[in-house]
VOGU-3710 file (C-alpha; in Angstrom, 3 decimals, decimal comma):
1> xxxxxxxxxx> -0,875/-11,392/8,887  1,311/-13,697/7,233  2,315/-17,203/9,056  4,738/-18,516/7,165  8,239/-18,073/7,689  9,482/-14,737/5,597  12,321/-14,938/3,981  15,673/-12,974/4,493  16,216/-11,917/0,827  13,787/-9,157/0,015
11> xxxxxxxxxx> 11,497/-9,971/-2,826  11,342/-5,718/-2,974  13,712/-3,366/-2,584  12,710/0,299/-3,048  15,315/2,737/-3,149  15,555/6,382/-3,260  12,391/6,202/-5,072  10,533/10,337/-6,063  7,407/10,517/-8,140  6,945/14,341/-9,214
21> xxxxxxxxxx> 4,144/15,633/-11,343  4,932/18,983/-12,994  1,921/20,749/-12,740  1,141/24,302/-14,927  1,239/27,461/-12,914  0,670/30,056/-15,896  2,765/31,402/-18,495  4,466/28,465/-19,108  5,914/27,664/-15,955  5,376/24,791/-13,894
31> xxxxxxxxxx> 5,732/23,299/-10,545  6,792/20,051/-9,062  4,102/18,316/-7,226  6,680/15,918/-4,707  3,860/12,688/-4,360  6,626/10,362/-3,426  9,662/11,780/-2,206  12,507/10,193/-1,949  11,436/7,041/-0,204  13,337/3,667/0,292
41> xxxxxxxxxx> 12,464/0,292/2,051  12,046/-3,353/1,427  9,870/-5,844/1,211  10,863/-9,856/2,221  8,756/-12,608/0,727  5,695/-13,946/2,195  5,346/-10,128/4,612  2,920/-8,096/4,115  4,215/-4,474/4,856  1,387/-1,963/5,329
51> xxxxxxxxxx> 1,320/1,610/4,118  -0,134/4,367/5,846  -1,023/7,926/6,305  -4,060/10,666/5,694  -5,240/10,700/2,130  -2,719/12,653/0,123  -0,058/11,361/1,386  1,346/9,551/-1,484  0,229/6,392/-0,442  -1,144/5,149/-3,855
61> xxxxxxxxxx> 1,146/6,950/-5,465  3,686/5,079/-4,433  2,167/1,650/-4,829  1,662/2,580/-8,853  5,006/3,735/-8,720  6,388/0,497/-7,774  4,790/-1,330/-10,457  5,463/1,165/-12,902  2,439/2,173/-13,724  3,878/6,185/-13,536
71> xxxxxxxxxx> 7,047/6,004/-14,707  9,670/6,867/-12,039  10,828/10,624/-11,589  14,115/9,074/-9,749  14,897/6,154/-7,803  15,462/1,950/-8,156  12,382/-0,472/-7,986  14,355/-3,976/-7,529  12,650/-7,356/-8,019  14,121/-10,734/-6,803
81> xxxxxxxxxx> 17,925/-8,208/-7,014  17,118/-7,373/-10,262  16,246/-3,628/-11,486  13,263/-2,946/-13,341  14,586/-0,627/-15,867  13,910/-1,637/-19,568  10,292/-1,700/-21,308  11,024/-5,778/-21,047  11,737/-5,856/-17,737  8,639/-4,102/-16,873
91> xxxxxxxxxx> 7,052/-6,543/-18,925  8,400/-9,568/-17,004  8,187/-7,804/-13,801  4,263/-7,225/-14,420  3,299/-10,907/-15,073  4,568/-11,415/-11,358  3,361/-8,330/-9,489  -0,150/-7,280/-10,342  -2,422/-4,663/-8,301  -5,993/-4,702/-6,262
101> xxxxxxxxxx> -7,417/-1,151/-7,014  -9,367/1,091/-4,128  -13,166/1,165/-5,695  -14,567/-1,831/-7,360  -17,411/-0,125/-8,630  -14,700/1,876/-11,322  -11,947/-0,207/-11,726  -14,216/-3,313/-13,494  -15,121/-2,958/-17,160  -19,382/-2,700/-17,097
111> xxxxxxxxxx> -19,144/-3,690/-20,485  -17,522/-7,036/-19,965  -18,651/-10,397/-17,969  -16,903/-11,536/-14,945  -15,387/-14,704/-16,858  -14,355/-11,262/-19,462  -12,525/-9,362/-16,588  -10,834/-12,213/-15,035  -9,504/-13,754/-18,026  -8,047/-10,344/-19,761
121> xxxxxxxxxx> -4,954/-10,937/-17,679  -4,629/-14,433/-19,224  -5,227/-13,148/-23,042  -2,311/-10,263/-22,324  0,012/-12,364/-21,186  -0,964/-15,303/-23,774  -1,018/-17,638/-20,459  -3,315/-20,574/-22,026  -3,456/-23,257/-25,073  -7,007/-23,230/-25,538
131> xxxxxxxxxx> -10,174/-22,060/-24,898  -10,855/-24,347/-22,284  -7,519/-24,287/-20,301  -8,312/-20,601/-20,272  -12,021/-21,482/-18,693  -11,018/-23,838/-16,183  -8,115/-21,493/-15,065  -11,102/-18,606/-14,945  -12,883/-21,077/-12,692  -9,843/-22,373/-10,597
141> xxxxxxxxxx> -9,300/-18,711/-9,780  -13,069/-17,624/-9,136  -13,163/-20,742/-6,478  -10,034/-19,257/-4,752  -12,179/-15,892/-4,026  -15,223/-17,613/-3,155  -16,937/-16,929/-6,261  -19,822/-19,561/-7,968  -18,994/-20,880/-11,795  -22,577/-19,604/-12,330
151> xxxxxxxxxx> -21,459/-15,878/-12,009  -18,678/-16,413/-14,581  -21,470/-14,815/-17,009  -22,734/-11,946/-14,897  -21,628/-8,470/-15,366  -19,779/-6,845/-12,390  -23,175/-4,456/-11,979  -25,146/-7,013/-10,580  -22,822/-7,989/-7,943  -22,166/-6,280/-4,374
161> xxxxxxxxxx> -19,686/-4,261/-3,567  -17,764/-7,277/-2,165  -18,362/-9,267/-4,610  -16,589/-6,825/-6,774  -13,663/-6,853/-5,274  -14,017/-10,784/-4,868  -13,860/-10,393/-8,697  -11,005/-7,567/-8,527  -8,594/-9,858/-6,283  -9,687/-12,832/-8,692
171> xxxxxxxxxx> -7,863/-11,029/-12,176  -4,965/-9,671/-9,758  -4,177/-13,442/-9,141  -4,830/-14,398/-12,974  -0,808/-14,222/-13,917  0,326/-16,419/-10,791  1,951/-13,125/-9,257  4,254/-13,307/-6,258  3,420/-9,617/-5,282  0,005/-7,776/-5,117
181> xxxxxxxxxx> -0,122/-3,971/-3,970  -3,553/-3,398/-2,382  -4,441/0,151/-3,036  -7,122/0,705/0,226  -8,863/-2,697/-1,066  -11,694/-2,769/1,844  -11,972/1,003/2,224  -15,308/1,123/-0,251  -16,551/-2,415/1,652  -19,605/-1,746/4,516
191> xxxxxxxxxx> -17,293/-3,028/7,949  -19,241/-6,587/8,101  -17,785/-7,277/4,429  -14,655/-5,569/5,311  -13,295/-8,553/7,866  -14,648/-11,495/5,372  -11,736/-9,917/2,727  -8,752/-9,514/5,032  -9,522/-12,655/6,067  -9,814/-13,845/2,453
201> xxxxxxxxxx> -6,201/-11,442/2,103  -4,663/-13,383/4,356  -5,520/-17,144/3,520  -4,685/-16,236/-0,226  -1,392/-15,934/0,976  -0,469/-19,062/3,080  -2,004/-21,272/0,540  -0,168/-19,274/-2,802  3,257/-17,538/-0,924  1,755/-14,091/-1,813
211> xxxxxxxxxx> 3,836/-10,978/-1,077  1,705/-7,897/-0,460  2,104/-3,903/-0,144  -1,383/-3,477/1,454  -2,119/0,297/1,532  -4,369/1,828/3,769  -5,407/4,447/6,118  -7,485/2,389/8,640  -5,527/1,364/11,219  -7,118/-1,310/12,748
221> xxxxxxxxxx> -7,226/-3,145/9,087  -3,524/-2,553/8,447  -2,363/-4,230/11,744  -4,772/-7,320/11,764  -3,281/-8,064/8,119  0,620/-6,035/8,236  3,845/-8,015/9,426  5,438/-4,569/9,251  3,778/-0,712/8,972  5,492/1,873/7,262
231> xxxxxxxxxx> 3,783/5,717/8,069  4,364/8,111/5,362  3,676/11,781/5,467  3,523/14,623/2,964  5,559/12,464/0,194  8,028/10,941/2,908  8,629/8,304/5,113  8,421/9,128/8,610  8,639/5,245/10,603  8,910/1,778/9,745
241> xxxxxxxxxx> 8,947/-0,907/12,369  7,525/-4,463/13,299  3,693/-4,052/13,344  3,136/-4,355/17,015  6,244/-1,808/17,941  4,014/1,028/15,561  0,937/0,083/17,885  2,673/-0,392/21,370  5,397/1,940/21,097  5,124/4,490/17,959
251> xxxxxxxxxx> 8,370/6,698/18,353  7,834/9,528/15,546  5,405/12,658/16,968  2,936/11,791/13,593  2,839/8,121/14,106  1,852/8,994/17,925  -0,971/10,841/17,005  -2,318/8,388/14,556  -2,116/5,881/16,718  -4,139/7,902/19,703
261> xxxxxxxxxx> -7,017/8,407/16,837  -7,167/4,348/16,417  -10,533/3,546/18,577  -10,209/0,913/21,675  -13,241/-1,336/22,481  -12,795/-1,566/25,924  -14,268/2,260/27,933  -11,481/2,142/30,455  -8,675/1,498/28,493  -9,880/4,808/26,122
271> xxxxxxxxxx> -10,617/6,892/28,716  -7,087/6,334/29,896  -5,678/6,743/26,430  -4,958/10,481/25,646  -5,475/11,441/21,983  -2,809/13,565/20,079  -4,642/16,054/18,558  -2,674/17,607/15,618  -3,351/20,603/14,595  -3,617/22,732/11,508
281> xxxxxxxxxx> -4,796/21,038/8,044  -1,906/18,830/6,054  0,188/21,109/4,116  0,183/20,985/-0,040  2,766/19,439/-1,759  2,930/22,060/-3,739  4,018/23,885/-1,296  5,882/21,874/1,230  7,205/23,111/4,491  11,264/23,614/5,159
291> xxxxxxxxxx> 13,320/20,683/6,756  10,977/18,011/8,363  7,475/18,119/6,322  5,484/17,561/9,762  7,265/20,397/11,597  4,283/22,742/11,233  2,445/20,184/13,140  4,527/18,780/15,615  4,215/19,484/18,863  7,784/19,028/19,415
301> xxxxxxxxxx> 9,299/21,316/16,842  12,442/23,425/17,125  13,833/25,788/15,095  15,685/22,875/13,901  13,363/20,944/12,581  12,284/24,269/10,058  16,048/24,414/9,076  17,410/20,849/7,847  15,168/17,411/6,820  16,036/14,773/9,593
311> xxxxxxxxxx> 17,808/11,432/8,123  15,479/8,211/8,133  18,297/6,249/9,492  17,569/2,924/11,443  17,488/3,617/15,546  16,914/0,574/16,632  17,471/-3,202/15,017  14,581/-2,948/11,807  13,350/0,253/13,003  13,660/3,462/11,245
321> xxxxxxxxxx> 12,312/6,602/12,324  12,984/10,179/10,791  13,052/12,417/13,212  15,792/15,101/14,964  14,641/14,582/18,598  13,347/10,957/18,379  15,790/10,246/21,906  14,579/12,967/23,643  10,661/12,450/22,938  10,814/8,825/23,435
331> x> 13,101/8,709/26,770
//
């Protein structure tokens, strides 16, 4: 979790944002597949603001969204109160917002050496003078993730899997970014490795200011690292509140049950703890339930909740929730 003092301004400001993907259903028709739907928040710099939900939520979806690597269906990314619109503003916006990908067994070239995959960022953006500024910088950046100048000539095959990512989290920081969406960046890692990055996360970011979207759907990782935790379900966003309000005192019925899944250490304190057992299997966004997506889930659904999709509106100071009977379940 970030220490430094976060700043007022966002850095991020997502609005209204929907990512559909038509998808073929026979004789020339096709369906919208709603991955992001409609989903809006901010991000201030120097937070981290974690993402979660069950796979298939839209999580990652979203995160590419942001940086435009799908192009937006509908919906505003702004950067620094600026909208990213225009191919140049993407362009711009890209050498300052750069992205740590899920699996770093896939997402590194096998073809090229670890001084190779680093430095690509550099030749894109034509970010050194000379060969050797371009080195050193290589070397600067393979220090910061605890990497040895002797592996600058390795391929990314004879490395562990943290190592990998060592080496993924070294090219997203090639460009100097100010914001870095971590798409599940520890969910390939064994545990032991897992703690030695988020720890690595979060000193990255008091020594450079970094702003980060860390996606996940481990609990426990998102709220040793998050300032704030957004939960998203079935395309939408459901809550978004301080971190420890989501773990003491989660007001929507979906962010209750994930956090009764969350395992305590201590017996006595999870004996006491009741877990929320949904049930049913998450619907398809192909097909998406009426009104509130989680309704066929809930255990406190009306008829209401079938009918009409409750407002995400902000129910206490920084804390949105979207739910119809969020005072009645939480009095």
């Amino acid at each position: 979790m970030s220490t430094n003092k976060t700043s007022e301004q966002p850095l991020i400001e997502v609005r209204n944002l929907k990512q559909y993907f038509n998808i073929n259903a026979g004789f020339f028709k096709s369906i919208p597949l709603k991955a992001v739907d409609d989903i809006s928040f901010t991000i201030r710099e120097g937070e981290t603001l974690g993402l979660v939900g069950e796979s298939g939520c839209g999580k990652t979806t979203a995160g590419r969204t942001i940086l435009h690597l799908y192009k937006p269906t509908a919906g505003e990314i702004i950067y620094r109160g600026k909208s990213i619109k225009t191919a140049k503003d993407i362009e711009e916006f890209r050498k300052k917002a750069t992205m740590v990908f899920q699996d770093p067994y896939s997402s590194l070239d096998p073809r090229m050496t670890v001084a190779d995959i680093i430095g690509e960022p550099l030749d894109v953006h034509h970010m050194y003078k000379s060969e050797q500024e371009r080195r050193d910088k290589i070397l600067e950046l393979m220090e910061h993730v605890g990497l040895n100048s002797e592996h600058a000539a390795r391929y990314a095959h004879e490395f562990s899997g943290g190592q990998r990512q060592r080496v993924g989290i070294a090219r997203s920081l090639a460009v100097d970014p100010d914001f870095i969406v971590c798409d599940e960046p520890v969910s390939a890692l064994d545990v032991s490795i897992q703690a030695q990055v988020i720890n690595m996360f979060d000193e990255l970011q008091s020594k450079m200011g970094l702003t980060y979207l860390f996606i996940a759907h481990d609990l426990l990782v998102v709220r040793h690292i998050s300032d704030r935790i957004a939960v998203m379900y079935l395309g939408r966003m459901v809550e978004l509140a301080d971190a420890a309000d989501i773990y003491e005192r989660p007001l929507h019925p979906y962010s209750k049950a994930l956090i009764s899944a969350v395992p305590v250490p201590d017996p006595k304190v999870a004996r006491a703890n009741k877990r929320i057992a949904l049930s049913g299997e998450i619907p398809s966004p192909l097909n998406a339930p009426s009104g509130c997506p989680f309704h066929t889930r809930c255990p406190y659904a009306q008829p209401r909740c079938a009918e009409s999709m409750p407002e995400f509106k902000e129910v206490e100071k920084g804390r949105f929730v979207a739910c119809h009977r969020t005072e009645e379940i939480n009095s």
